[in-house]
C-alpha positions as CSV (number, residue, x, y, z in Angstrom):
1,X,-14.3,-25.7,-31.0
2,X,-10.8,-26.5,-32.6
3,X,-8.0,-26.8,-30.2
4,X,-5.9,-24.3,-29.6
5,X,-2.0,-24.6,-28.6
6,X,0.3,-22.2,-27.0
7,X,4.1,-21.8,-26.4
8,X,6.4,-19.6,-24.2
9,X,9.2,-19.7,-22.4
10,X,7.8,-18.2,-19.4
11,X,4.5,-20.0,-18.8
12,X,3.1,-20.3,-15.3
13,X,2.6,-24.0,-14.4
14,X,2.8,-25.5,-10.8
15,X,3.9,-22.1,-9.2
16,X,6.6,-21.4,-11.7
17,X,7.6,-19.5,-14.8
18,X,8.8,-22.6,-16.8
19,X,8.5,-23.0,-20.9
20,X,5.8,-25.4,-21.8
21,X,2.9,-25.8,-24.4
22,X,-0.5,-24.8,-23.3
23,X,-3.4,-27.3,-24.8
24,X,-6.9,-25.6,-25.3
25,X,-10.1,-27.5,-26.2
26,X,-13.6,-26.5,-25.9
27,X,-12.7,-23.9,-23.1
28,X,-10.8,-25.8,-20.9
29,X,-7.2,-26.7,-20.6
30,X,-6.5,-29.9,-22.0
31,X,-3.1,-31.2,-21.9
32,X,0.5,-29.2,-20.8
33,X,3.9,-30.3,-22.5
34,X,7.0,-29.0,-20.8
35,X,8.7,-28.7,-24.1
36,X,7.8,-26.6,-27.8
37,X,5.8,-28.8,-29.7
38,X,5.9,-28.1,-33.5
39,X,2.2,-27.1,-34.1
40,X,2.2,-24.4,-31.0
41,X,2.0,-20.6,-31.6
42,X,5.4,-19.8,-30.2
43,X,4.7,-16.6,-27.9
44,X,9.1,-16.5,-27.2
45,X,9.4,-15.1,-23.7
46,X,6.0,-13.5,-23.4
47,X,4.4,-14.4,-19.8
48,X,1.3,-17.2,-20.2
49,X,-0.6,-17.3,-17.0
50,X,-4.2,-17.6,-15.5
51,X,-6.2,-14.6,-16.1
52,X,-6.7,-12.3,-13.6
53,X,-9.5,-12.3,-11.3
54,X,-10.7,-8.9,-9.5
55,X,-13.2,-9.4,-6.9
56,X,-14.3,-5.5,-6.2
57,X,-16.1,-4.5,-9.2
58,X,-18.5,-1.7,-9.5
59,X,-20.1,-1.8,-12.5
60,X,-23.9,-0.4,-11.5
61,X,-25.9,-1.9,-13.5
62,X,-28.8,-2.2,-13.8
63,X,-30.3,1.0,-12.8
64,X,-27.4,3.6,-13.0
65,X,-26.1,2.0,-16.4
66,X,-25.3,5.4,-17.5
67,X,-22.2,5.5,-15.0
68,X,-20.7,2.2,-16.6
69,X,-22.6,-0.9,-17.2
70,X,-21.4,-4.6,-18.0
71,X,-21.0,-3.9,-21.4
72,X,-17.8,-1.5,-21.2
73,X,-16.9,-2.9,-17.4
74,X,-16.2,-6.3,-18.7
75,X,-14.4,-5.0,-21.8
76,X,-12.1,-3.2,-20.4
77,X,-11.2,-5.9,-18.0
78,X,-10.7,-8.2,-20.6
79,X,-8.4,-5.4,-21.8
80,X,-6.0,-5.1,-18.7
81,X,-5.8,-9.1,-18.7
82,X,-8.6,-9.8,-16.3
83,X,-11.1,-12.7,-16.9
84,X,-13.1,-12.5,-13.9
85,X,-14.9,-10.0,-11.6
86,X,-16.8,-10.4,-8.5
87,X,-19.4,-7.2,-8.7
88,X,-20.5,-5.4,-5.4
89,X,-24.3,-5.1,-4.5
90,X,-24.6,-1.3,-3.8
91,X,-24.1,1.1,-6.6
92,X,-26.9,-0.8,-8.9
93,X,-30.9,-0.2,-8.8
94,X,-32.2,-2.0,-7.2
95,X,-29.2,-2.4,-5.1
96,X,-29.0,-6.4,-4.7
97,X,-30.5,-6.9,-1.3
98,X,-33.2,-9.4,-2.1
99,X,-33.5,-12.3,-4.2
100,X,-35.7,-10.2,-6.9
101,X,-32.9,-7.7,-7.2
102,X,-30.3,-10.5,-7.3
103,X,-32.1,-12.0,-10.3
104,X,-33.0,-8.5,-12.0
105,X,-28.5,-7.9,-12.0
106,X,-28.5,-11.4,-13.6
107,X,-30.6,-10.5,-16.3
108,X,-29.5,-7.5,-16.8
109,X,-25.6,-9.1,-17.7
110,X,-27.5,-11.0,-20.6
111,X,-25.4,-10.6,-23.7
112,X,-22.8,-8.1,-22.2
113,X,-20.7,-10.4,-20.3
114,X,-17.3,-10.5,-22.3
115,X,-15.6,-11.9,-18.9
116,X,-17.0,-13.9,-16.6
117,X,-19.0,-12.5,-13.8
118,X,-19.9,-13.5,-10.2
119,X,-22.1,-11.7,-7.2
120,X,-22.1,-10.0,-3.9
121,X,-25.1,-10.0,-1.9
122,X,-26.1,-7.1,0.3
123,X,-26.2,-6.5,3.5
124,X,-28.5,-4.1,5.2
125,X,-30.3,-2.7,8.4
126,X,-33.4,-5.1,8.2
127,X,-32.5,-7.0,5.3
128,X,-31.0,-10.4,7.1
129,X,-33.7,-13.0,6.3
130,X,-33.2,-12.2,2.4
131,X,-29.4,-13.8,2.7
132,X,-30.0,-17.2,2.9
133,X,-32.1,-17.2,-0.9
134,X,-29.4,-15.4,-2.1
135,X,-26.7,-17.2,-0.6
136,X,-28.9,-20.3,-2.0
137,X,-29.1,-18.7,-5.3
138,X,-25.0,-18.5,-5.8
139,X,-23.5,-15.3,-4.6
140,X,-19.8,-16.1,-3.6
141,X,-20.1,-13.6,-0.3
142,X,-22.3,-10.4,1.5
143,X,-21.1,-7.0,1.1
144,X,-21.9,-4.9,4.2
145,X,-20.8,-0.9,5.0
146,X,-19.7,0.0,8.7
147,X,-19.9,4.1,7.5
148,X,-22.6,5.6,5.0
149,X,-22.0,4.0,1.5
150,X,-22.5,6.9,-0.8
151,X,-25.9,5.3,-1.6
152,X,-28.9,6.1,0.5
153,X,-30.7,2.8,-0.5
154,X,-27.9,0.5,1.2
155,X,-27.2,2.5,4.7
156,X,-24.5,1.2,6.8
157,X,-25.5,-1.8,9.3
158,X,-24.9,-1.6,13.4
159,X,-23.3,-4.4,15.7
160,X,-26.8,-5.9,15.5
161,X,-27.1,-6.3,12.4
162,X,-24.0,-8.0,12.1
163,X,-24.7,-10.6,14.9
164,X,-28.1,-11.3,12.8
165,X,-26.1,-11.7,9.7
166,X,-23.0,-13.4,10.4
167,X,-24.9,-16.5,12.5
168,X,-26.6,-17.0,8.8
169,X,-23.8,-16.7,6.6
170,X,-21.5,-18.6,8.8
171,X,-23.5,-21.8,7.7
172,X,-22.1,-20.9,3.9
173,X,-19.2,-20.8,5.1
174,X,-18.2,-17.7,2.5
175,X,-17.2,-14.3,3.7
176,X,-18.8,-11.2,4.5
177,X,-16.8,-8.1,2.9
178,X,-16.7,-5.1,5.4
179,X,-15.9,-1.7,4.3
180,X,-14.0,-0.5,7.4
181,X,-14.6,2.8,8.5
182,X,-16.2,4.2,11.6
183,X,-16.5,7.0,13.3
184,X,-19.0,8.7,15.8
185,X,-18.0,12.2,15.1
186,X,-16.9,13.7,11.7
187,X,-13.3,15.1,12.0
188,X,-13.1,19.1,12.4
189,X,-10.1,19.7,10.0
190,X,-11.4,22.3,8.4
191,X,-12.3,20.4,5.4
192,X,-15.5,22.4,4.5
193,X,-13.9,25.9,4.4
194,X,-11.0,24.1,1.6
195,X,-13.1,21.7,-0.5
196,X,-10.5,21.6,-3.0
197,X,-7.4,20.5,-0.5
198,X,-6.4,16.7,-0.8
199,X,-4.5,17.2,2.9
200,X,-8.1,18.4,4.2
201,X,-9.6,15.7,2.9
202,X,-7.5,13.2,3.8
203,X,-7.2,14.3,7.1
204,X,-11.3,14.0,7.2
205,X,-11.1,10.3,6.9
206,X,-8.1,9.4,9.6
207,X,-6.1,5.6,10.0
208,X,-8.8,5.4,13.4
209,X,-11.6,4.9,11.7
210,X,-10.4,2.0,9.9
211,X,-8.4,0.7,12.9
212,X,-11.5,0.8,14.6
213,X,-14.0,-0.8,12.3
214,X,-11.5,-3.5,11.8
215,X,-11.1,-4.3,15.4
216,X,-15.0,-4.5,15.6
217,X,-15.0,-7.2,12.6
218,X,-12.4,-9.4,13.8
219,X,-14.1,-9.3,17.5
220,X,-17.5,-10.5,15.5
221,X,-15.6,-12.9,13.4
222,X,-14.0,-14.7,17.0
223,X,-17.8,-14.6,18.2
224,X,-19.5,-16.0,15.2
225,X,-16.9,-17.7,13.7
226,X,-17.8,-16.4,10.7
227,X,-15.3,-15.6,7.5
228,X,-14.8,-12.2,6.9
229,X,-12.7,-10.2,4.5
230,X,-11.3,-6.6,5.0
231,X,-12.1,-4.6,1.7
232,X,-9.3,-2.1,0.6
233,X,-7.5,-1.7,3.9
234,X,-5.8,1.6,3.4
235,X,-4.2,1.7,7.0
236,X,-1.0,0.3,7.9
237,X,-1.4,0.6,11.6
238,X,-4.7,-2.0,11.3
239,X,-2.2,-4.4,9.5
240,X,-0.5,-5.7,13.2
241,X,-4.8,-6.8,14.0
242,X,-5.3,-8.4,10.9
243,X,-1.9,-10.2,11.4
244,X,-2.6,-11.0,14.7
245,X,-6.2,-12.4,13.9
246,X,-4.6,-14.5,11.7
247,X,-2.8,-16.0,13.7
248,X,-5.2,-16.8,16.0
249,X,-6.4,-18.7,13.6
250,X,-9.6,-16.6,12.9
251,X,-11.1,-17.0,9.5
252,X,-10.2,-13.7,8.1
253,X,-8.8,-12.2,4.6
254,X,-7.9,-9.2,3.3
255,X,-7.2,-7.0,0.5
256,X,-5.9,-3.7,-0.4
257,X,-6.3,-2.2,-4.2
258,X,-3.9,-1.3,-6.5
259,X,-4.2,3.0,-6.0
260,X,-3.5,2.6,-2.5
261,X,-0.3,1.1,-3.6
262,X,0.5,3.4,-6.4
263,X,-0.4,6.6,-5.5
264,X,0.8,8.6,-2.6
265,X,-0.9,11.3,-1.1
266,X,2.0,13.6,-0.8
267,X,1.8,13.6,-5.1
268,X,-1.8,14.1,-5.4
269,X,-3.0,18.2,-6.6
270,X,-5.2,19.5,-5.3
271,X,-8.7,20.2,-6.9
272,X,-8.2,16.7,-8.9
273,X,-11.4,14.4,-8.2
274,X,-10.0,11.9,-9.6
275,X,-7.9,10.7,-6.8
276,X,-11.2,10.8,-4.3
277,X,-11.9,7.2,-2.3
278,X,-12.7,6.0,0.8
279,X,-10.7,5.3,2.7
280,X,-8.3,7.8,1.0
281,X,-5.2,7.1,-0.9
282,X,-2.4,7.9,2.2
283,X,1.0,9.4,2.5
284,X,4.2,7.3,1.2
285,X,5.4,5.6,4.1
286,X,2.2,4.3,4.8
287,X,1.7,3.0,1.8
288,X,5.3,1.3,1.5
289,X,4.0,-0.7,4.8
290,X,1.0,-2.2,2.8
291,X,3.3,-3.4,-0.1
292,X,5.3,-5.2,2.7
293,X,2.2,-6.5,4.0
294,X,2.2,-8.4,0.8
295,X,5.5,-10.4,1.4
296,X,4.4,-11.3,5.1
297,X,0.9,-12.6,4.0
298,X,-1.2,-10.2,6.0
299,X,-2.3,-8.7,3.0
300,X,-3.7,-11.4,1.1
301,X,-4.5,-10.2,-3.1
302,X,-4.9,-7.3,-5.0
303,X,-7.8,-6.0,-6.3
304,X,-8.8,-2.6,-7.7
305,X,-12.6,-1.5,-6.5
306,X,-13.6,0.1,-10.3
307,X,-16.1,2.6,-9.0
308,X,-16.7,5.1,-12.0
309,X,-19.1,8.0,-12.3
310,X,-20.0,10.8,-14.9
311,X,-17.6,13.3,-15.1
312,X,-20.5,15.7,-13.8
313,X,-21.0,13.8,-10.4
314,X,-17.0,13.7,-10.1
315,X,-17.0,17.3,-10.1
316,X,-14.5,17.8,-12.6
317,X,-14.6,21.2,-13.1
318,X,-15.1,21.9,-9.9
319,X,-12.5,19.9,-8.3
320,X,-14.6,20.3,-5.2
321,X,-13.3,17.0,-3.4
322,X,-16.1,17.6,-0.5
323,X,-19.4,16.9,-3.0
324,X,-17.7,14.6,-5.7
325,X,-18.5,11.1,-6.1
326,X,-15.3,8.9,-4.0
327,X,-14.6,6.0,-6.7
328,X,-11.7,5.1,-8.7
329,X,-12.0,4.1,-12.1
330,X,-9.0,1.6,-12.5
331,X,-10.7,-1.9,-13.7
332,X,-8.3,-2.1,-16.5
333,X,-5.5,-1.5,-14.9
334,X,-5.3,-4.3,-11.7
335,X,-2.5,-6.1,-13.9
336,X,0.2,-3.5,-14.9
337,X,-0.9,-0.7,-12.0
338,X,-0.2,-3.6,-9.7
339,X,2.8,-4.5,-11.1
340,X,4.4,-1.3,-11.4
341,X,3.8,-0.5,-7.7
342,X,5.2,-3.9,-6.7
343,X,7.9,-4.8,-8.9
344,X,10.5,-3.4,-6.7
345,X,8.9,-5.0,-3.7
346,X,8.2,-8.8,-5.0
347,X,9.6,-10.7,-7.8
348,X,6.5,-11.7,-10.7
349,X,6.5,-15.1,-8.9
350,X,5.6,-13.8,-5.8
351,X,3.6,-11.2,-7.4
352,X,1.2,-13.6,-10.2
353,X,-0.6,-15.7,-6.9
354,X,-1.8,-12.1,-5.7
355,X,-4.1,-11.6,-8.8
356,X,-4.7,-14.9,-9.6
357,X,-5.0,-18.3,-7.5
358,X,-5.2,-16.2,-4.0
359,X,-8.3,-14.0,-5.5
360,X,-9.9,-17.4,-7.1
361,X,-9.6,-19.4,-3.4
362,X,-11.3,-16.3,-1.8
363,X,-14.4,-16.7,-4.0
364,X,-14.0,-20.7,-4.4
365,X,-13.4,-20.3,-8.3
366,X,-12.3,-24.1,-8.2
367,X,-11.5,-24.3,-11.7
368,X,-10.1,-20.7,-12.5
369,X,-6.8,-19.1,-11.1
370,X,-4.3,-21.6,-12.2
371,X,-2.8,-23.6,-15.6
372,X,-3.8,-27.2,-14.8
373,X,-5.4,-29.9,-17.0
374,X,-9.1,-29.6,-16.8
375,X,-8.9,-25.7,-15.1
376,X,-10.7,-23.0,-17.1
377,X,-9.1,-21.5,-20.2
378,X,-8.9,-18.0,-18.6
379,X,-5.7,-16.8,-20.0
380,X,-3.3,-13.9,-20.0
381,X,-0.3,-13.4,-22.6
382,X,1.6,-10.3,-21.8
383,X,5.2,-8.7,-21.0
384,X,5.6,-7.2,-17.7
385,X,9.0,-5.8,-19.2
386,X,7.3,-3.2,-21.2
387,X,5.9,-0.3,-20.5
388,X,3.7,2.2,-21.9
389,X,1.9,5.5,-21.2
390,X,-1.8,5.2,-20.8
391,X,-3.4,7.8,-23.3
392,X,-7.5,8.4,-22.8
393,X,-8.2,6.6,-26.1
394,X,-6.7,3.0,-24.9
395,X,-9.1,3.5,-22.0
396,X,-12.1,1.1,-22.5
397,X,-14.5,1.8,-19.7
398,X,-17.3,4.2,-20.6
399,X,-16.1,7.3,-18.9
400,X,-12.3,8.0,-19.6
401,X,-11.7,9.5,-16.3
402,X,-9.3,7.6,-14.1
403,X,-5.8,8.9,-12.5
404,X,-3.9,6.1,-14.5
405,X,-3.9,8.2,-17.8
406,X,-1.2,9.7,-18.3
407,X,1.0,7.3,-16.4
408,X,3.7,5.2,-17.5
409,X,2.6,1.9,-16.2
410,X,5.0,-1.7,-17.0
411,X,3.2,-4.4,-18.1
412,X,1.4,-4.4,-21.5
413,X,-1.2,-7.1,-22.0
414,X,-0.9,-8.8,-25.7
415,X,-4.1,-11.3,-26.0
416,X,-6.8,-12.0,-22.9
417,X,-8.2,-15.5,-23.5
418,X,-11.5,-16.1,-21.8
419,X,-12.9,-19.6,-22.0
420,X,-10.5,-20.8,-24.7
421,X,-11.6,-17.8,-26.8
422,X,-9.7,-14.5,-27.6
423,X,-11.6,-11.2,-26.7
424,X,-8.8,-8.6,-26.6
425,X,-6.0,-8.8,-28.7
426,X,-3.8,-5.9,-30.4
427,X,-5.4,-3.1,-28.5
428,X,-9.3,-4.3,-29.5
429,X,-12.0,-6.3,-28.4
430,X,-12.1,-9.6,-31.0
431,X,-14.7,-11.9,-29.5
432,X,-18.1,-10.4,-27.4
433,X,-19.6,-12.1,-24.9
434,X,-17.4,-14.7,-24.6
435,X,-18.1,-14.9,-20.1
436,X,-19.9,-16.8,-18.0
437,X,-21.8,-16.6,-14.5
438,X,-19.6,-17.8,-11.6
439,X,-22.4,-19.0,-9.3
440,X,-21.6,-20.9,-6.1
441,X,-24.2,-23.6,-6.1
């Protein structure tokens, strides 16, 4: 592969914005100058830094390909800037909750990985004495829902499941991911006589049932000493436990995605299925909290948990919030949604660690996440000065449905570099297939 070199004035080397030239030779970084040297590609003040790494990814396949699939997934990562995902076990089928099904997802990536890829395992009622050859086979962490998942075939595990679980994985030492909701009752708001309300439906899904299953994880985590991680915490009031589990010194991380911190609940219509997750996107002042939670360290990265669907299954014409599928499709758009939520809260140095070396410590990418000599050459080359209104036809996941169309979002992404080679440049994919499995082994 011939060498590749690279120039800005704002590259980010040693935990800085700083101009240097960027070496490339057969996928890997090979040497950093902290001046221009003549034979670079001068990229003037664009930004040069690690590509970014989401690790909540939906991209169901194999076995519900027709809502997305690793073919358009990893494309329209590569689009928004993002050279790796970490891909959750539930919304394929088989969902991956043995080693067969863990090996049928890796085939089925064959060919269609234009970023690089990496695995959750699944935890289930019953399932337990599956983890360890799966853990064995190089998923970076277990998945496991505290509240129905949406998909009958991966049902939600009890407190004894967990104990089962968490005394196996803690010998991996990698995390298991909780989605943190639970509830004994469902709330009587009156949601089923207004379908269509956003209010109803957010009020069916309160702050308590996140407080709540978060409490239970970071008791199990003190009792197992296991790592866990906090998918898309949507509460503020659970971000005082998570802080004080911290410091406790607990193994625990956390995340929140990047509609939580863009949207507001107070803006959202009605009848628009676009805006349906869970937990649901909150009201303003809520939201302002997590942001904060960012500069503090509670919060510990962004990512964005891409869960599309066919526009039938959203109910798009129906706008009935109660029946429609609760995913948001935003997989292009961790980079500049992110950014243009935060960018009044943290400067772009405090800002870059948060979608790239904090996401590539939580799923031990030792070689990704940062511009060194001998790291991965997972690049992004973009200006977070510029802005741009999303239109449906720059969208590059299968189904354009997503609330970031239409939105004016800063931070336009010029050339995604993954493994020394370019696959989106100019608003097209150059280069196919240009990813790689990140297997812990």
């Amino acid at each position: 592969m011939q060498e590749r070199i690279l120039y800005s004035q704002n590259v980010w080397v040693d935990g800085k914005l700083q101009p240097a030239t960027v070496h490339i030779q057969n996928g890997t970084i090979s040497n950093i100058h902290f001046n221009k040297r003549d034979t670079a590609e001068d990229f003037g003040d664009l930004v040069i830094m690690p590509g970014v790494i989401d690790v909540h990814v939906h991209v169901n396949e194999p076995g519900r390909t027709e809502w997305e699939g690793f073919e358009t997934a990893t494309q329209a990562a590569a689009a928004g800037g993002t050279t790796t995902i970490i891909d959750m076990p539930l919304n394929a089928s088989p969902v991956t909750t043995t080693l067969a099904a863990f090996e049928a997802k890796l085939a089925s990536t064959q060919g269609k990985m234009n970023i690089n890829v990496g695995f959750y395992a699944g935890l289930v009622p019953g399932n337990a004495t599956h983890l360890e050859a799966m853990l064995q086979a190089g998923v970076v962490g277990v998945k496991c829902f505290l509240t129905h998942s949406g998909i009958d075939e991966f049902p939600n595990v009890t407190e004894k499941d967990l104990d089962e679980a968490m005394a196996i994985i803690a010998k991996y030492k990698v995390p298991l991911l909780a989605h943190c909701e639970l509830y004994d009752t469902e709330v009587d708001c009156g949601f089923n006589e207004n379908p269509t309300s956003y209010q109803h439906y957010l009020a069916s899904r309160p702050k308590q049932w996140e407080n709540d299953a978060i409490a239970l994880m970071i008791r199990k985590c003190r009792e197992h000493n296991c790592p866990i991680h906090i998918v898309h915490v949507a509460s503020a009031e659970a971000l005082a436990q998570i802080e004080a589990a911290k410091k406790e010194g607990l193994p625990i991380t956390a995340e929140t995605c990047t509609q939580y911190i863009y949207f507001n609940a107070e803006s959202i219509p009605d009848a628009s299925c676009i805006y349906k997750c869970a937990p649901p996107i909150r009201e303003k002042a809520n939201n302002d909290q997590l942001k904060q939670a960012f500069s503090t360290g509670v919060l510990d990265f962004l990512t964005t948990d891409h869960s599309p669907a066919p526009p039938s299954i959203k109910e798009m014409e129906s706008g009935n919030l109660k029946k429609a599928w609760g995913g948001i499709a935003g997989i292009q758009f961790l980079l500049s949604g992110s950014w243009t939520a935060m960018k009044e809260t943290l400067t772009l140095e405090q800002f870059i660690p948060l979608v790239t070396a904090k996401p590539a410590a939580f799923c031990k990418a030792k070689k990704k996440g940062t511009i060194a000599v001998g790291y991965d050459a997972d690049l992004v080359i973009w200006n977070p000065n510029d802005s741009e209104i999303i239109r449906e036809e720059d969208v590059f996941f299968r189904y354009k449905i997503s609330p970031y169309i239409g939105q004016n979002l800063s931070g336009i992404v010029a050339e995604t570099i993954v493994n020394g080679e370019t696959v989106y440049q100019n608003k097209s994919i150059k280069n196919k297939n240009k990813g790689q499995w990140l297997l812990l082994k």
